[in-house]
N, C-alpha and C positions, 0 to 999 in steps of 0.2 A: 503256145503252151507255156504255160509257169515253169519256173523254176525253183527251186526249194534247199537250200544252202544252210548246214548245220552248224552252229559255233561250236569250239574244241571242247567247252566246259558241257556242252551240252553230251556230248560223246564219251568223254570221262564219264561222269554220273549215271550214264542210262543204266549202266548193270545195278544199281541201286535203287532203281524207280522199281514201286512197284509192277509184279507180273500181268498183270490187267493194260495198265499205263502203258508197259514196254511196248504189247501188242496193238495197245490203239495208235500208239507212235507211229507204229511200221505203216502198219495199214494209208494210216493220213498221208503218207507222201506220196502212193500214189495219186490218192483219189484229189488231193490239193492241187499238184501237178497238172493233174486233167481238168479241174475250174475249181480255183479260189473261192468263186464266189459260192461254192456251191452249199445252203443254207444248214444239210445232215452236217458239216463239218464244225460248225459254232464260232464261229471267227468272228469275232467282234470288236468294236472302235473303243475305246478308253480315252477320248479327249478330252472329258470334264477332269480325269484324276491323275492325268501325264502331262509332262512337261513336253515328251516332244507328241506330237499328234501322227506321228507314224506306228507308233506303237498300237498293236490288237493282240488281243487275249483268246485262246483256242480251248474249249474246253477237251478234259481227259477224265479218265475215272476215276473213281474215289477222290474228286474234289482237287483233281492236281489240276493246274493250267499251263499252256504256252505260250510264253512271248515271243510274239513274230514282229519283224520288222516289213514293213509294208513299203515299197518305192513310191516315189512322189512323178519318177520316170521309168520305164525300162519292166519287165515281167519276173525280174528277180526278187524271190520275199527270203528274209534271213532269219531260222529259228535260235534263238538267242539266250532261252531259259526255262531250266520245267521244274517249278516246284509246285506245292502244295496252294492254292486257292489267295491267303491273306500274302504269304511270303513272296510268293512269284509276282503278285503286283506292288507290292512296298520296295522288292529290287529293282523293279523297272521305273516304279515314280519318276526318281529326280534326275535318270538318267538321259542324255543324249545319243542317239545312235545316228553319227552319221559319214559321210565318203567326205576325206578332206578332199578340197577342191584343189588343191595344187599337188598334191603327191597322191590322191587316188586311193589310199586306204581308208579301209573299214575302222573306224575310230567309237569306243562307248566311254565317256566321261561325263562327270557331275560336276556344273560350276560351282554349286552352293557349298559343297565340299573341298573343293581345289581353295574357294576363298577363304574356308572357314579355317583350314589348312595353314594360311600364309598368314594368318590374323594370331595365329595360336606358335607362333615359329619363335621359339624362345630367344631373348637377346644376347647371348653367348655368340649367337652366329656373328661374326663381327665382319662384315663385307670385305672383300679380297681386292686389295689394287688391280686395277687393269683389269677386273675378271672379261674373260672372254666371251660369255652371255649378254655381259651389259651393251655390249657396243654394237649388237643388232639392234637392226631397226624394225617397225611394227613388220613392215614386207619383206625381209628374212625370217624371221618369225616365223609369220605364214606360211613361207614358203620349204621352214626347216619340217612342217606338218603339226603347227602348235594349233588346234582348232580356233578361230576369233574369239570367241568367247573367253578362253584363258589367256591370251595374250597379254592383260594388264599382270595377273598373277606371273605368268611367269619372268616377264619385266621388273618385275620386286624381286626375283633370286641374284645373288650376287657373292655366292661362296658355294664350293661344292656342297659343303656341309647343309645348306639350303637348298641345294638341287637332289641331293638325297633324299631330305627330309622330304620331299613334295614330289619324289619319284612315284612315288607308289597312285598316286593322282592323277598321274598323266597317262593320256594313250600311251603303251608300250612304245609304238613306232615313234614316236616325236622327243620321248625320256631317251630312247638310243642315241638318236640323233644331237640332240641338246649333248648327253655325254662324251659325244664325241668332238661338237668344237670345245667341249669345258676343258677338254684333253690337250688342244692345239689344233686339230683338224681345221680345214677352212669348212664351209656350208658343202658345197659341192665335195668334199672328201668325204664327209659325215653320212653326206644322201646317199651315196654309191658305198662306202661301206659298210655301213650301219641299216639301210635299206636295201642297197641293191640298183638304188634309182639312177637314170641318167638323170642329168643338169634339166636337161630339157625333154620330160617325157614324149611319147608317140602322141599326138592329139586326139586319137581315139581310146586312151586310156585316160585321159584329162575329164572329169566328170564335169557337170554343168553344174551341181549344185551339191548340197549337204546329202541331198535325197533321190539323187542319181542312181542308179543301181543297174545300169545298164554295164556291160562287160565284166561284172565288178571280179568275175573268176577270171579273168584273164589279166586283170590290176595286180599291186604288189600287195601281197595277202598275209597274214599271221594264220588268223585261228580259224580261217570258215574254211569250209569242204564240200562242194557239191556232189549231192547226194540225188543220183538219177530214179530213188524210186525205192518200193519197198525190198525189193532181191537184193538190189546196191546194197541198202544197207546192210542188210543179214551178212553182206560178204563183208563188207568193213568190219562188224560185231562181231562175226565167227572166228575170224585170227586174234591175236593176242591185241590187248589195244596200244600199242606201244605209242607214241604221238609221232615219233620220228617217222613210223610207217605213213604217214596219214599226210602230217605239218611239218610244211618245211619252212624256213625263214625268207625270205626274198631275195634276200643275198646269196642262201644256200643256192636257191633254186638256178639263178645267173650263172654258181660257179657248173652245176649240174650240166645243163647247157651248151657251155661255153664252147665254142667251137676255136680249136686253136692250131696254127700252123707247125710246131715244133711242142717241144713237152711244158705242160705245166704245173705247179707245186700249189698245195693250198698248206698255210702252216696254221696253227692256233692254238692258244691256251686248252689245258685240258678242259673238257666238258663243252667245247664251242662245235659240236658238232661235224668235223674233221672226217672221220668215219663214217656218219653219216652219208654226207656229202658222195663219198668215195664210191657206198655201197650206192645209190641211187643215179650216180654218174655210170655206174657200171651195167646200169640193168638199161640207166638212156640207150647206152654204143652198144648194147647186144641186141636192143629194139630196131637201130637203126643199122645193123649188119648190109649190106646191100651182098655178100656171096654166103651164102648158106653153113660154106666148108671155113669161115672163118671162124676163129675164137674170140673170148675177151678174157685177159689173164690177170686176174686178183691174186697179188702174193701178199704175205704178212713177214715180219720174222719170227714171230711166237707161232707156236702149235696153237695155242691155246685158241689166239686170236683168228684163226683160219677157219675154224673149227666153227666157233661163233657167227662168223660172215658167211658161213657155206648155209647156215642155217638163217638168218637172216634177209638174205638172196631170195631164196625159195619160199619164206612168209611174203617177201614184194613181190614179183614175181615167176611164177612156177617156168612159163615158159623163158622169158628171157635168163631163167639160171642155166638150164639145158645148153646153152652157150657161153657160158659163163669158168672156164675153170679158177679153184680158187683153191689155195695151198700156201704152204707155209716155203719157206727160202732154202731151208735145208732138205726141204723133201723133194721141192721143184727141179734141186742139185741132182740129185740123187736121181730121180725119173730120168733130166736128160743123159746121166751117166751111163745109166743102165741100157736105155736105149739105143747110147750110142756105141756098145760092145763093151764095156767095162765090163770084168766080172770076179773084182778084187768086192771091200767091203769097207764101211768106216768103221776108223780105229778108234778105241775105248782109253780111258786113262790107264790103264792095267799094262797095254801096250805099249803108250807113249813113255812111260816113267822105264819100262825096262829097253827100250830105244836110248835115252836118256841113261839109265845108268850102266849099259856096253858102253856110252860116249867117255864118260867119267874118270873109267878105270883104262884108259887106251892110254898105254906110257907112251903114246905119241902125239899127246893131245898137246903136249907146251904149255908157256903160261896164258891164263884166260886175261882179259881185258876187262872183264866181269865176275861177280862172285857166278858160283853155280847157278842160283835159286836169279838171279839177272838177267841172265844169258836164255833162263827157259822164256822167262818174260817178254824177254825182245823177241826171240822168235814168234810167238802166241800174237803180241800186239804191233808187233812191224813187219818179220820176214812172212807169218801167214796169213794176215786180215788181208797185205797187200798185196797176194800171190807173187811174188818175190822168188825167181829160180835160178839167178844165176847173180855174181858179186857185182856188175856195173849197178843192176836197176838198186841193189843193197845200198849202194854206196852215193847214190844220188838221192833217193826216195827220201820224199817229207816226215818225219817220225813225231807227228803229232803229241806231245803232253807225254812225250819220254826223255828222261833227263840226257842231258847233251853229252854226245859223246864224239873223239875227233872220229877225222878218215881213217886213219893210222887203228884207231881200234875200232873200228867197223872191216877192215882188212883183216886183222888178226880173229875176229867173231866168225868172219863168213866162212873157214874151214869147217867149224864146229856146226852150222846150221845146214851145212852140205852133206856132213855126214850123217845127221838126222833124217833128210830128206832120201839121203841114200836109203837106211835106214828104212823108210816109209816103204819105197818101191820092192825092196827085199822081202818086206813081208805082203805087197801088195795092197796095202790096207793104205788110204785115204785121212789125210784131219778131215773136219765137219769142211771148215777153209779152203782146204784141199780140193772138196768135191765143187765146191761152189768154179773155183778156179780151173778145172776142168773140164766142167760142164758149160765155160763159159768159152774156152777154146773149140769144144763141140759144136757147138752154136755159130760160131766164127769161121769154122769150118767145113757150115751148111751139113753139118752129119743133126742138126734137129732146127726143127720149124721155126721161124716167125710168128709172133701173134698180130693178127687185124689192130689190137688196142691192149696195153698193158697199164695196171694198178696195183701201185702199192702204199702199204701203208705201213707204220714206225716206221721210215724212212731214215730217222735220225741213228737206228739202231744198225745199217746196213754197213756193212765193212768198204774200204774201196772195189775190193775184187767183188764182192757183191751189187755194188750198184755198177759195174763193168758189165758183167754179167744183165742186169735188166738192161741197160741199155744195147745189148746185141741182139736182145727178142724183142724188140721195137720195130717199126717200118720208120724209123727218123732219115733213115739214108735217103729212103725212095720217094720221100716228102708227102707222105700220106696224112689227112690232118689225126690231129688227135691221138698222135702213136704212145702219149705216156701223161700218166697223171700222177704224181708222190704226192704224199698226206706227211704230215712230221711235225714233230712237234720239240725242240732242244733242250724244255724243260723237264722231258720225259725219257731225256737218253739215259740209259740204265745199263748197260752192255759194252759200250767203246766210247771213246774219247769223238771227239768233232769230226768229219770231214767233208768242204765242199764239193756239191755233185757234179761242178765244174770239173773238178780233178777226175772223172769217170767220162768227162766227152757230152755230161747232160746240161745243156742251157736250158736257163730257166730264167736269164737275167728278158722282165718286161713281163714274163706269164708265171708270176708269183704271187698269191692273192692270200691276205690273213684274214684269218675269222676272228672276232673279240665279243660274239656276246659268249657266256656261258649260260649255258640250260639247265646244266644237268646238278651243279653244284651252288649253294648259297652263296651271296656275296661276302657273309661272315665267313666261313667255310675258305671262298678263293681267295679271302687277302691273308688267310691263316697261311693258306700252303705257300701263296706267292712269297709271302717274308721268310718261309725256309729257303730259298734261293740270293736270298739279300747279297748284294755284292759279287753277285756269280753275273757275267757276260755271259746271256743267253743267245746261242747264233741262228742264225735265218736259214740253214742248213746248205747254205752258197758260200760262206763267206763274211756276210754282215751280221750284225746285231740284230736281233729284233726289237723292236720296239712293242712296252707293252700299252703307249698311251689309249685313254679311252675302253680299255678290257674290262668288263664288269660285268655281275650276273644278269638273270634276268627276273630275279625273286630273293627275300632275305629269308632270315631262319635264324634258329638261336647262334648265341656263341658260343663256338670248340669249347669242351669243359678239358683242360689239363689238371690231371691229377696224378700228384707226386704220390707213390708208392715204396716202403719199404719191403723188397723182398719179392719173389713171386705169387706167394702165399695171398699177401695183401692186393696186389695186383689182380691174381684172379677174382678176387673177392669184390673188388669195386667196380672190375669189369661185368659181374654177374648181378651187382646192385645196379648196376647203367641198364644193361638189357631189361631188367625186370622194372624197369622205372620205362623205360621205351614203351614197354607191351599193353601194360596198365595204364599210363597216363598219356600217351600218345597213340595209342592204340596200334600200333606195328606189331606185323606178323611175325615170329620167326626168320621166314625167309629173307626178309627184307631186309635184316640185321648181318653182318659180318663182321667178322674177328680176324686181325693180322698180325706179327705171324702167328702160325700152330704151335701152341705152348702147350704139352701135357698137364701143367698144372691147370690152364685154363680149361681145359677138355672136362678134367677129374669136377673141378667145379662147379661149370655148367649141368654134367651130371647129377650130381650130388642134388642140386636146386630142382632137377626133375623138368631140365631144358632141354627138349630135343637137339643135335646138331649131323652137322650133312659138313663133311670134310671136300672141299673142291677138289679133284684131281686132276692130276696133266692129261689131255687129249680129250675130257667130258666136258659137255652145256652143263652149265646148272641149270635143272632142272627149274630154276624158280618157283613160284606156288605149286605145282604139283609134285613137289617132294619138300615137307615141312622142313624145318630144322635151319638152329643158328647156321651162318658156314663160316665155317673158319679154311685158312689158305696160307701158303705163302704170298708177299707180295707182288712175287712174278707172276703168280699164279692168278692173280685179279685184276690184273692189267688186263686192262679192255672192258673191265666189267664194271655196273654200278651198284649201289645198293641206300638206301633213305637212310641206313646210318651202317658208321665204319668206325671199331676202337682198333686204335694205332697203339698195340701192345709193346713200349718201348721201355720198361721199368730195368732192365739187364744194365746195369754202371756203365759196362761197353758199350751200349746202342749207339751211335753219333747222332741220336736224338738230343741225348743227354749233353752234348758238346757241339752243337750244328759249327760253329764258326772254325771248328778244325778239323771239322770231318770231311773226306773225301767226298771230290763233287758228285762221282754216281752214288754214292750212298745218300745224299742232301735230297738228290733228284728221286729215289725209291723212295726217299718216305714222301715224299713229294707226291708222286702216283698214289700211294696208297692215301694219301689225306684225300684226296682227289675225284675218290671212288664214291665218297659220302654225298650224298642229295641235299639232306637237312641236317642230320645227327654228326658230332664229330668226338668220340673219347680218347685223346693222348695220356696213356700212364708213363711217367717220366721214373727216373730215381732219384727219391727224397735226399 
């Protein structure tokens, strides 16, 4: 029996085919499925008007056609494109579709274009000593997944600036690749993290030729999706078409996968799919449960972001969510607390400042080693991130990116932080810190469960006594595989200062694996936000640096417009000429669009213009296209979220927009997230 494999562009587009077309679509992949050749279906050869002679044209209604790819081996045909009659055969002409023979991917390129390409590459590009491209030979090449055909063409690039320019030309899979040794990668680093590939693939994944098409779903894949038939599809089309649900990368897929004896960490620039990864790791180990009564536990530190996942779970799928719990870090606190007979409450700021100023006025308090407003400091980001309860662990404990102070005043401090604590248990009432810290000795004290398999993710945002706490509801002890997987990301920590998950008892040194393509954001767009980090040591969330060689998008898009604003007044006013220039000339929705942060003036003027808008709030999905409207948020508040364009409202003379190279690194890093959030569009108002 055939088979019938959709490309991703062809699945994007279906809701825009006409409603006749949609229906004969569905219909066909039964009936193709069951004989290709069958003559009602219209499939027919185009070898007098194509280049490659695998290519046939299906007929549809109203004069649209489909490109199918035909095997030269094997029962698998690949639909590839549906337009209108003249167009869908002028797209398929000069094109190639075929399985590279040594990496196994599905590859569509034009050489007459690739040439015309490298003939037309202006002389500014002035060749790079030593460049790293040059020094392959024609069988690295090949073997990087450069089809024969382009081979001379790519042999002529010899400057990044030339491998950009002629990116857009190549199979996806062989441009990642190529940018990864331009990076410094050797071949075989590039394959395996740019692909996914081992050095030396299975031999039953090794195709025999261009027109192989045998396993080709079990090969390393981009954009096809086998589609079992006409109900298949309706279920793919009936959920949201999100691509993450559907496509994953190759690499993704491996880390998905990966079976690992102790815990492992996937880190990556934002928009390289990280999450992703995370949510569909999670729904693999609830698939593969072997006792019934096990869990699989997805934590986050945002609300927001639990929220999101809980619901994204349950679009993949339904059953394996049922196993699946997923919640936020301070609420997971809080449940095991509860459960384990606590029945105080967490305290509010209202309570800690009057904890706080009983300390103050104690004519036995002595002299401080700190100002007041210091002393609250140190407690917040030393004595309670690191559940800290007695003066030895005070006086030894690492105090990360808090200015240096001796033994001698960490002695005279620790009365003051004891009386707040005391303080704490008087009224019964917990910090957020507190509970986490708690809840983690509960745990350690067998008064709550084990999970089968634990996930999380902002992992860079997790306090010591937080990531103490995941690692006690792991099965690491008992050497079960797969007991922990972190997701993180260093240029997205927004919340606390560094610290490796070493220092919590988590190795991860050998099972740590980085993502670098980005999806979701422009390569204009990522090197905009990268350079607000310039000169910041980004950490690997163990300890090292990360490295960001070879990280780039996987699409371009305009450049960030920065525009200098006097005033709020002005600010709103050029934010609301951006939107209305989006809607009109690029044609984006409302929803698509967001605004950060929430500025009243901007609100009052979006109004005024007769612009719907939908305000994000803590603990709700955005409803995306089912409830219109700009959104506007804080920037905490869209962490985790994306949108095809995002104005970076920073016109206030304060902002540390206004001043990046002396502004505090979590502040660098939040506008960072919010540049981050944008697909295509990107508006910075600064002050004039």
């Amino acid at each position: 029996m055939a088979q019938l494999m959709m490309h991703r562009d062809v699945l994007k587009g279906y809701h825009k085919l006409p409603t006749k077309v949609q229906k004969r679509v569905a219909s066909f992949m039964d009936r193709f499925q069951a004989d290709p050749s069958d003559p009602s279906l219209h499939v027919h050869k185009l070898d007098e008007t194509m280049v490659d002679s695998k290519v046939r044209g299906a007929n549809l209604p109203d004069g649209y056609r489909a490109i199918i790819i035909a095997p030269e081996k094997g029962d698998t045909y690949l639909m590839v494109h549906i337009d209108v009659h003249d167009k869908a055969y002028a797209w398929a002409k000069n094109k190639r579709f075929e399985m590279h023979p040594k990496t196994g991917v599905f590859q569509v390129f034009d050489v007459e274009e690739m040439q015309s390409a490298v003939a037309q590459q202006p002389e500014t590009f002035s060749p790079a000593d030593n460049y790293p491209l040059s020094g392959l030979s024609h069988d690295n090449l090949f073997k990087a997944g450069v089809p024969e055909p382009l081979i001379p063409a790519v042999k002529a690039i010899s400057s990044d600036e030339s491998l950009e320019a002629l990116s857009d030309y190549l199979p996806k899979d062989c441009r990642d690749v190529l940018m990864g040794i331009a990076a410094g990668m050797t071949l075989d680093e590039a394959l395996d993290e740019m692909l996914g590939l081992d050095a030396t693939p299975a031999p039953e994944l090794v195709p025999d030729g261009p027109g192989d098409f045998t396993n080709v779903a079990k090969r390393a894949n981009f954009d096809l999706v086998l589609v079992k038939g006409e109900e298949h599809l309706k279920d793919i089309l009936q959920a949201s078409l999100e691509e993450w649900r559907i496509f994953l990368h190759p690499y993704q897929k491996k880390l998905v996968a990966w079976e690992t004896k102790g815990p492992m960490n996937i880190n990556g620039s934002a928009g390289t799919g990280k999450t992703v990864c995370l949510i569909h790791r999670a729904v693999h180990l609830a698939n593969h449960l072997d006792n019934p009564k096990d869990k699989v536990l997805l934590t986050t530190f945002t609300t927001n972001l639990s929220i999101t996942l809980k619901a994204y779970i349950r679009q993949l799928d339904e059953n394996a969510a049922d196993c699946i719990e997923v919640t936020n870090l301070h609420a997971l606190s809080r449940t095991i607390c509860t459960r384990s007979g606590w029945k105080g409450r967490i305290g509010d700021d209202e309570d800690f400042d009057s904890i706080w100023a009983s300390i103050w006025v104690n004519p036995e308090l002595g002299q401080l080693p700190m100002t007041e407003d210091e002393m609250v400091n140190e407690y917040w980001q030393v004595i309670d991130a690191n559940g800290i309860d007695n003066e030895e662990d005070y006086l030894t404990t690492v105090r990360s990116g808090r200015p240096r102070i001796s033994r001698k005043q960490r002695r005279q401090a620790w009365p003051v932080f004891r009386a707040f604590q005391r303080g704490l248990k008087k009224r019964n009432i917990l910090t957020v810190e507190g509970a986490v810290h708690q809840a983690r000795l509960s745990v350690e004290q067998k008064n709550f469960h084990k999970y089968r398999h634990v996930l999380v993710d902002e992992t860079q945002d997790f306090s010591l006594e937080a990531l103490k706490l995941i690692r006690s509801l792991c099965p690491i002890e008992e050497g079960f595989s797969d007991p922990l997987c972190t997701v993180g990301d260093g240029h997205q920590r927004i919340y606390r200062t560094k610290i490796p998950m070493s220092r919590a008892g988590i190795e991860i040194r050998g099972r740590s694996r980085r993502l670098k393509i980005n999806y979701r954001t422009s390569e204009q767009i990522r090197k905009y936000a990268q350079a607000m980090l310039q000169g910041i040591e980004i950490d690997d969330l163990d300890g090292g640096q990360v490295s960001i060689a070879g990280d780039h998008s996987a699409f371009k898009g305009p450049e960030p417009i920065i525009a200098p604003c006097k005033g709020p007044i002005e600010e709103a006013k050029a934010i609301v000429a951006w939107v209305q220039k989006l809607m009109k000339d690029y044609g984006l929705e409302d929803y698509a669009i967001c605004i950060t942060p929430y500025k009243p003036e901007i609100v009052t003027a979006l109004t005024d213009a007769n612009l719907s808008i939908l305000q994000l709030k803590p603990r709700e999905v955005d409803p995306g296209k089912d409830e219109p409207g700009v959104r506007l948020g804080t920037i905490k508040r869209i962490k985790g979220l994306e949108f095809r364009a995002i104005a970076l409202a920073c016109a206030d003379p304060d902002d540390p927009m206004n001043s990046l190279a002396k502004a505090e690194i979590l502040d660098r890093c939040e506008r960072y997230v919010a540049a981050t959030r944008a697909r295509e569009h990107l508006l910075v108002t600064i002050c004039h």
